[in-house]
C-alpha positions, 0 to 999 in steps of 0.5 A: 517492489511489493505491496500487500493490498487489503480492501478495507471499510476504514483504514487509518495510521496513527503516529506518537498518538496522532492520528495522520491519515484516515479514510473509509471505504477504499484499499490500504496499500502496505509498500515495500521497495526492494534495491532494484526498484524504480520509476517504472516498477512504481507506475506499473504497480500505481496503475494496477493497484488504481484498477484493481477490480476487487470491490463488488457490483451489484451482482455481487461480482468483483467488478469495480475498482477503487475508482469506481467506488469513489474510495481512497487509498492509504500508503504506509512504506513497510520495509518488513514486507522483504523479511527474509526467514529463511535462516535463524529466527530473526528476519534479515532485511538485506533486500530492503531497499535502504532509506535513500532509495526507497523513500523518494520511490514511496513518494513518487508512488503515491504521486503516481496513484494520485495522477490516476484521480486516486484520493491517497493518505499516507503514513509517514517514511520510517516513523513508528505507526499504528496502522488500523486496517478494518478488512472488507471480505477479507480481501488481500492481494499480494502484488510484485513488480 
């Protein structure tokens, strides 16, 4: 399971013109599920990222998490995060979980992230979307589980 964490001031996903999550302050979460994940890669990955102190305090220190901030999160399942480049110039997405597996576990993420007290949006498993991340920092963390 991979995620590409990026803090953000706003973040929204638009699908076919409409617009289906947005928040301001808070993390948008691009997740991919590899053929090996599970539950238990999806709660650890939900608690760390729910924890994760990468928003400043008052001293301008990396203190607080989204928690603390009263942000919200927007999930947005990314297959192309297990793009392999290593041959040709075309990835090959073999280590991408297929759809029957991952999208229950992207479900069960976002459910997880929400019994941590996480506000959490979500785009939609598969669909085309328009994914606006306004980055705070910048501040991308790559996280594996």
């Amino acid at each position: 399971m991979r995620a590409v964490i990026q803090r953000v001031t706003r973040g929204a996903v638009t699908i076919n013109g409409q617009k289906t999550a947005e928040i301001g302050l808070g993390l948008v979460v691009l997740l991919g599920i590899g053929p090996g994940d599970d539950e238990e890669k999806a709660r650890y990955l939900a608690r760390k990222i729910a924890l994760l102190r990468i928003f400043e305090d008052d001293a301008g220190k990396m203190n607080l998490s989204v928690l603390d901030v009263g942000g919200s999160v927007v999930v947005v399942s990314q297959f192309t995060l297990y793009g392999d480049t290593r041959k040709g110039n075309r990835p090959a997405f073999i280590e991408a979980a297929p759809p029957e597996i991952a999208s229950p576990l992207v479900d069960r993420f976002v459910a997880l992230l929400r019994e941590q007290q996480v506000p959490v949006q979500t785009g939609e498993f598969g669909a085309h979307m328009v994914v606006d991340i306004v980055n705070d920092g910048p501040v991308t963390i790559l996280m594996e589980a």
